[in-house]
C-alpha positions as CSV (number, residue, x, y, z in Angstrom):
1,X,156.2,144.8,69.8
2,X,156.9,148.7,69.5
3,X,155.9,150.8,71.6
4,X,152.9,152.7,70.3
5,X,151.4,153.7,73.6
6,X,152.4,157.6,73.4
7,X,148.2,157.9,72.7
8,X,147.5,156.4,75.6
9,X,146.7,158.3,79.0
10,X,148.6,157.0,82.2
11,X,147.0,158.3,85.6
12,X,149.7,156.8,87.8
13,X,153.2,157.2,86.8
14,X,154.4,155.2,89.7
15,X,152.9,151.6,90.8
16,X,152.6,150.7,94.6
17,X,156.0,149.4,96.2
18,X,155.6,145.6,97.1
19,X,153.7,144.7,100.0
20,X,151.2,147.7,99.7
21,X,148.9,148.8,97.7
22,X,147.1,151.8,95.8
23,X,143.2,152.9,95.8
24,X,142.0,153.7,91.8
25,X,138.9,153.5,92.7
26,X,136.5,153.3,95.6
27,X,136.7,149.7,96.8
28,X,139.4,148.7,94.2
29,X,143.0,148.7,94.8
30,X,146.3,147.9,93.0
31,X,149.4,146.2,93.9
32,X,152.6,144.9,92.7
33,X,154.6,141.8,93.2
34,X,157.9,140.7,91.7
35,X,158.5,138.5,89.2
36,X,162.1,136.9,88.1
37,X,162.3,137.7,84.4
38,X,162.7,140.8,82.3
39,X,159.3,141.7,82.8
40,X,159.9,142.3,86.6
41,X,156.3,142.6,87.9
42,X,153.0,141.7,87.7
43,X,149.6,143.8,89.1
44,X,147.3,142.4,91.2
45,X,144.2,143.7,92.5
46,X,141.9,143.7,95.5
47,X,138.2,144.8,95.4
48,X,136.3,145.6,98.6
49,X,132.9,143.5,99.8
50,X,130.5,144.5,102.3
51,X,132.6,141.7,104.4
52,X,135.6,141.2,103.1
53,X,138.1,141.4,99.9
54,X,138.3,139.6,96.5
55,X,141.9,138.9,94.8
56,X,142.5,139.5,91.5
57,X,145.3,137.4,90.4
58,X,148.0,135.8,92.8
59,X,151.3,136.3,91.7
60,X,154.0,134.1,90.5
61,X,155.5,131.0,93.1
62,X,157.8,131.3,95.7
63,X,158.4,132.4,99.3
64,X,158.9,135.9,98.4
65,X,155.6,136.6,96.9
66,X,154.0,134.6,100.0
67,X,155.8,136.7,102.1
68,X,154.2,140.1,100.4
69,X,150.8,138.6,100.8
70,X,151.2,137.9,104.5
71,X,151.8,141.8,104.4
72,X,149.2,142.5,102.3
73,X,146.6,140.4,104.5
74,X,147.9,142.0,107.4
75,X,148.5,145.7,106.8
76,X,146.0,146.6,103.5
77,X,142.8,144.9,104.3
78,X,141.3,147.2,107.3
79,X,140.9,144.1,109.0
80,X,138.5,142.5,106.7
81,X,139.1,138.9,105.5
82,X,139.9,137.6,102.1
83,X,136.3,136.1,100.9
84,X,137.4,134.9,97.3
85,X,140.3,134.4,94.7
86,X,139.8,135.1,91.0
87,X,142.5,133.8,89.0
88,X,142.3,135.7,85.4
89,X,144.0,132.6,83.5
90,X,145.9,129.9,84.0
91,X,149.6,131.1,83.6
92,X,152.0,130.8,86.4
93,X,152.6,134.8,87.2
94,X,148.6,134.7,88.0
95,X,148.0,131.1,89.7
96,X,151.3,131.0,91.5
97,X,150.0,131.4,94.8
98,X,146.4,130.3,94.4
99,X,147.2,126.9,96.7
100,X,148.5,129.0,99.3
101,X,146.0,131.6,99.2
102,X,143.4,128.7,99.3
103,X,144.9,127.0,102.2
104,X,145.7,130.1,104.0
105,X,142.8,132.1,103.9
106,X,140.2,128.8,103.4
107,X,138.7,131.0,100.7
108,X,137.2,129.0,97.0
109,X,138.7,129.6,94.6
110,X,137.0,131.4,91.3
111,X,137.7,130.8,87.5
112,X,136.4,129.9,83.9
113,X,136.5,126.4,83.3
114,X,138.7,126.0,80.8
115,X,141.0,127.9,82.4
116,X,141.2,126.1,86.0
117,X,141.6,122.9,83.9
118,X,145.1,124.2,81.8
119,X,146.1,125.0,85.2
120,X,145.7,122.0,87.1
121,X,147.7,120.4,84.0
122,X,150.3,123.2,83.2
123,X,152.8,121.5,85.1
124,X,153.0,118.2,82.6
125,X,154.2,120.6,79.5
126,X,157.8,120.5,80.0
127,X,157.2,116.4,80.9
128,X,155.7,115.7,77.7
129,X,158.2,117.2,75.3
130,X,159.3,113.4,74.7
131,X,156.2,112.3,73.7
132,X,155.4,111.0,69.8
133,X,152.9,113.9,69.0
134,X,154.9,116.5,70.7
135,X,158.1,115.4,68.9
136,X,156.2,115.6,65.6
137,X,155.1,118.8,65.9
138,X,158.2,120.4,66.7
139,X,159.9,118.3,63.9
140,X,157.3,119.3,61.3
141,X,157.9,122.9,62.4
142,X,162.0,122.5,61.4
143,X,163.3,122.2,64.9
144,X,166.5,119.7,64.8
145,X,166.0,116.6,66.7
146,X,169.0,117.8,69.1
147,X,167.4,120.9,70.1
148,X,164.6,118.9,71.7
149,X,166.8,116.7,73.8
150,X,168.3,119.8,75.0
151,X,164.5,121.2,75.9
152,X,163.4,118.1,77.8
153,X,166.1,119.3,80.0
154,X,164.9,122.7,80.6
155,X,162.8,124.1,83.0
156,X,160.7,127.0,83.1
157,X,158.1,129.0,85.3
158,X,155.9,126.1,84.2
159,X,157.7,123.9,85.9
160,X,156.2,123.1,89.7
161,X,158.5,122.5,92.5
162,X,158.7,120.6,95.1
163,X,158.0,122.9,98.0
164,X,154.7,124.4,95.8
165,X,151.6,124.1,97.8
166,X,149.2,122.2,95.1
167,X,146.9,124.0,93.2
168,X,143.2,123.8,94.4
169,X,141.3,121.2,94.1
170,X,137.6,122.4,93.5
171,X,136.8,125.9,92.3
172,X,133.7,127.9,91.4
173,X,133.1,128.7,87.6
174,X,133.4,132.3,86.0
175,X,131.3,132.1,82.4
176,X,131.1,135.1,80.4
177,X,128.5,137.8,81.4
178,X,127.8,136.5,84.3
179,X,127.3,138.9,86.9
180,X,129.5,139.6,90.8
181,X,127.7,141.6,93.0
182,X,130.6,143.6,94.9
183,X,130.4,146.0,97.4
184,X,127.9,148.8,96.1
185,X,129.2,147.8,92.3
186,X,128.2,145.3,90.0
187,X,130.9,143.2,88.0
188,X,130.1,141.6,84.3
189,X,132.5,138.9,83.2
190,X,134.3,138.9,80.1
191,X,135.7,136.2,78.7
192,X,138.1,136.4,75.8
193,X,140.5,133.9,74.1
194,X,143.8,133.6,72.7
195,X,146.4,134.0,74.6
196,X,144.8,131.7,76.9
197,X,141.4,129.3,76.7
198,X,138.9,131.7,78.7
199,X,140.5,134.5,79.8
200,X,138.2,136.2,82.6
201,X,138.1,140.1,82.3
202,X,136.0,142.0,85.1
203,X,133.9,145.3,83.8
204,X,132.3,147.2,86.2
205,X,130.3,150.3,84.5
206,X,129.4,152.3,87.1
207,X,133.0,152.7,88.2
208,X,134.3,152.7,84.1
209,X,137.0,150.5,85.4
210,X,138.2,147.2,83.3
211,X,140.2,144.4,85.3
212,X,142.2,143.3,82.0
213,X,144.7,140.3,83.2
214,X,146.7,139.9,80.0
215,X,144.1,140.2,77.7
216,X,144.6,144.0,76.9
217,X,147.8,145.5,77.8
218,X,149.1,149.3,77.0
219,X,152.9,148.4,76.1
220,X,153.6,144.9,74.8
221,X,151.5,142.2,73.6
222,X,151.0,139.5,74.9
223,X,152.1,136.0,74.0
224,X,149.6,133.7,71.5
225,X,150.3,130.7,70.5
226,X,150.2,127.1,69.1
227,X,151.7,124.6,71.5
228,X,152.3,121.3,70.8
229,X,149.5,120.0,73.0
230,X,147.2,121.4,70.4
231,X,149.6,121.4,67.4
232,X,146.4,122.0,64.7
233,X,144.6,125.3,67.2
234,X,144.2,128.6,65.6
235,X,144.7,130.8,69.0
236,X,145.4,134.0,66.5
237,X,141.8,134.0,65.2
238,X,140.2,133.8,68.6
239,X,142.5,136.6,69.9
240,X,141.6,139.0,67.5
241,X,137.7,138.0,67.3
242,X,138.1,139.0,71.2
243,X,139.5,142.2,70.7
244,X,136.9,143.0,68.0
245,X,134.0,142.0,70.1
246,X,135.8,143.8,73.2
247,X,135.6,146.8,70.8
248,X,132.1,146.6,70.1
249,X,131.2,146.4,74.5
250,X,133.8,148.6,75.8
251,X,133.3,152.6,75.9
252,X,136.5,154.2,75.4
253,X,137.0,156.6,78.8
254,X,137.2,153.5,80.6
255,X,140.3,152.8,83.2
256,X,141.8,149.5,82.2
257,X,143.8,147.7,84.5
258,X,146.0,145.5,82.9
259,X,148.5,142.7,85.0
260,X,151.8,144.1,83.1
261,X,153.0,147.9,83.1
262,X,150.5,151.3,83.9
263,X,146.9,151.5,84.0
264,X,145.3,153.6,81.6
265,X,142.7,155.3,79.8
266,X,142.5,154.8,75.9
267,X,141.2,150.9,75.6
268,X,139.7,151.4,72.1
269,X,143.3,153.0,70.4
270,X,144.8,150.2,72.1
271,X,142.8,147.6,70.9
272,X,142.8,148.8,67.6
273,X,146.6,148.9,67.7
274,X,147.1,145.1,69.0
275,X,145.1,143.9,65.8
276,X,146.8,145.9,63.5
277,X,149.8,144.5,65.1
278,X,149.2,141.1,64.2
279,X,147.6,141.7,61.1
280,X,151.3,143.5,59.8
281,X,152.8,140.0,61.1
282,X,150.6,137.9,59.0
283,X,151.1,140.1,55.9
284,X,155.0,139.7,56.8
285,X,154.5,136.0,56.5
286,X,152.6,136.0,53.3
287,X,155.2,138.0,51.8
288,X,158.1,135.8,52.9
289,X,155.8,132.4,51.4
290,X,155.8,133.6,47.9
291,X,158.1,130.5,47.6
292,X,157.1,127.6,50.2
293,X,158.8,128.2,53.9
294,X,159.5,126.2,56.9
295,X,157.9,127.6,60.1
296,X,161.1,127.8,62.1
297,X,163.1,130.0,58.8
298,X,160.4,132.7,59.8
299,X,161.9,133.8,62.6
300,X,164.0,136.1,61.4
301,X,161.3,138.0,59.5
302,X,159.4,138.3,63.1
303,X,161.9,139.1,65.7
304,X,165.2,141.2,65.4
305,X,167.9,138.9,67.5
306,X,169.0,135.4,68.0
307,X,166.4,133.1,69.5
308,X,167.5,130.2,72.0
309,X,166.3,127.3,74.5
310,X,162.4,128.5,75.6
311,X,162.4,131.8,73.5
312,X,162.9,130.2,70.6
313,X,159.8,127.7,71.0
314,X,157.6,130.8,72.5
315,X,158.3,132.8,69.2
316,X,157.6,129.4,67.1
317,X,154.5,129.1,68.9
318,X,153.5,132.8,67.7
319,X,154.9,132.2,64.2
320,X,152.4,128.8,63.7
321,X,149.8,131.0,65.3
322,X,149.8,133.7,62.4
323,X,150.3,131.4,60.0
324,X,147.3,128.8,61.2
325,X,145.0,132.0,61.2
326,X,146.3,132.9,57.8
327,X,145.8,129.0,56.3
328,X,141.9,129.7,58.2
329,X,141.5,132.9,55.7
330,X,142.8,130.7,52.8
331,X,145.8,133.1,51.9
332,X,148.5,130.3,52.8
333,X,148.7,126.6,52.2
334,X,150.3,124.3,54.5
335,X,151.7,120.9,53.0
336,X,154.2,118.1,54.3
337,X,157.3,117.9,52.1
338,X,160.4,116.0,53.7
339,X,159.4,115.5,56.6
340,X,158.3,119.0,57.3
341,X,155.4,121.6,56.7
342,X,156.2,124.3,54.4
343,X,153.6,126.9,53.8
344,X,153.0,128.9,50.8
345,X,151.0,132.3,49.9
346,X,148.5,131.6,47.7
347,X,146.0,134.3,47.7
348,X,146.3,136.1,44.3
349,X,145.7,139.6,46.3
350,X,149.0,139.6,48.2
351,X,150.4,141.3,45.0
352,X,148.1,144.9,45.7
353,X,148.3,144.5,49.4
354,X,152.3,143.9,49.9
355,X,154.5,147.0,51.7
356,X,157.6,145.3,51.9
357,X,160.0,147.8,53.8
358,X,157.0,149.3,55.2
359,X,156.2,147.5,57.9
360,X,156.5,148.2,62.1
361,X,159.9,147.6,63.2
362,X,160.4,143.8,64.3
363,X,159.9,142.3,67.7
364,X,163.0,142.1,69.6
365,X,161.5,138.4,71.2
366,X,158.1,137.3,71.8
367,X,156.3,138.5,74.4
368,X,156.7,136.5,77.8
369,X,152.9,136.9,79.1
């Protein structure tokens, strides 16, 4: 999305270098590890217990993160232990290393349930591409039968390999407002949904500090979707019913720290400005279904380039999201005509709410988190 972060208040203009890390607050620290995309990084975070350390979020696969860990452990810890891993969600950037974390440091392992579930399956997506329901739901959407055979060839970050330690075979469950004791501070669970099941958000009021994951982040937004494993979910109403109840809980000089770009101060604006976002997109969409469309010709009205192999499907996914919230508010319908779903505006105040040509300037691709 644009960039409408200028009202938002950066502390640190420069992140830790790999392999070390920065103190925001007393017993909380931040660090950065790589990650082999566009978006070149992900934050991770430690917080300090009387005997030993929690990690926030684990980084994507690969010998090179392992390796920065190993430093971490070594050199940023004061000689206390690892004593538990959080995982925020289930993506691969923030579970990559939980299996070697859990092995290496013989630590459990700590998320919501519905999350540590998508993980454990995360690596049968790109397998089940060939599958009836799968096939349907791309095909409903408009996507030519020859595209998937060339996407049950790819592979993505999704996709395990062979040398990946597995992921963890028990954890311990995160539900929402439940309470960590940590250090001297106490830290309430949040749990919001969207762009994953139950994404776990850690609030700790005394220090005004938010551990955000992808849940709220300053720059971009992140990724929400329908996926075919799910082809009916509406993952666009639960995202922004989180953000409005996030609204209503969160004070506003709070420092969020978010697992993509700078922490910052400003979590309400921000907020505010993700719905309002998504909320242009769905208005876009009603005003491109005056006459019935098919989910995959609405591309163009969302993003600003050429969309191939995984981006394409990722920006499908977000398209199917707006427009499943949109069918839940009863301003489009959805019906099957040859062979494939075309939706249609039919709520009779689109004609006093339209602003075409007035709208935030498109996405240049979906987001990738």
């Amino acid at each position: 999305m644009s960039d409408q972060s200028g009202s938002l208040e950066y502390p640190y203009q420069t992140a830790p270098a790999p392999g070390t890390s920065l103190e925001v607050a007393s017993g909380v620290r931040w660090l950065r590890m790589p990650l082999p995309m566009s978006l070149d990084h992900i934050n991770l975070y430690l917080i300090e217990d009387t005997d030993g350390w929690y990690i926030i979020d684990t980084g994507i696969r690969g010998q090179e993160t392992q390796d920065l860990w190993l430093d971490i452990i070594s050199n940023e810890l004061g000689g206390k232990p690892v004593k538990r891993i959080i995982c925020t969600h289930m993506h691969p950037d923030h579970t990559g290393q939980a299996g070697f974390l859990f092995n290496h440091c013989e630590v459990p392992l700590m998320m919501s349930h519905g999350e540590y579930y998508q993980a454990r399956s995360m690596g049968n997506m790109m397998r089940d591409v060939g599958n009836w329901q799968m096939s349907a739901y791309y095909r409903l959407a408009g996507i030519e039968p020859a595209f998937l055979e060339q996407l049950r060839d790819m592979r993505s970050s999704f996709t395990p390999e062979a040398e990946d330690q597995p992921f963890p075979g028990s954890y311990m469950r995160l539900t929402d407002g439940d309470i960590l004791d940590i250090g001297a501070n106490q830290w309430q669970v949040m749990v919001g949904s969207g762009h994953s099941p139950e994404h776990v958000c850690l609030y700790a009021k005394d220090l005004r500090i938010l551990i955000a994951g992808d849940q709220i982040l300053p720059v971009i937004t992140s990724n929400v979707s329908v996926h075919g494993t799910e082809p009916e979910a509406n993952p666009m109403d639960n995202w922004l019913t989180s953000h409005e109840r996030f609204k209503s809980l969160l004070p506003h000089d709070i420092l969020v720290l978010p697992a993509h770009n700078l922490p910052f101060y400003g979590v309400q604006t921000r907020l505010q400005q993700l719905i309002d976002h998504h909320e242009d997109r769905m208005l876009i969409l009603e005003e491109q279904c005056v006459e019935p469309q098919v989910a995959v010709d609405l591309l163009p009205y969302l993003f600003n380039r050429k969309l191939e192999g995984m981006t394409k499907i990722m920006a499908l996914g977000e398209c199917i999201a707006h427009l499943h919230c949109l069918i839940g508010r009863n301003r489009i319908e959805r019906r099957e005509e040859d062979g494939v779903y075309k939706y249609r505006a039919i709520d009779p105040t689109l004609v006093d709410r339209a602003k075409p040509n007035q709208h935030e300037p498109l996405d240049d691709a979906p987001g990738r988190v």
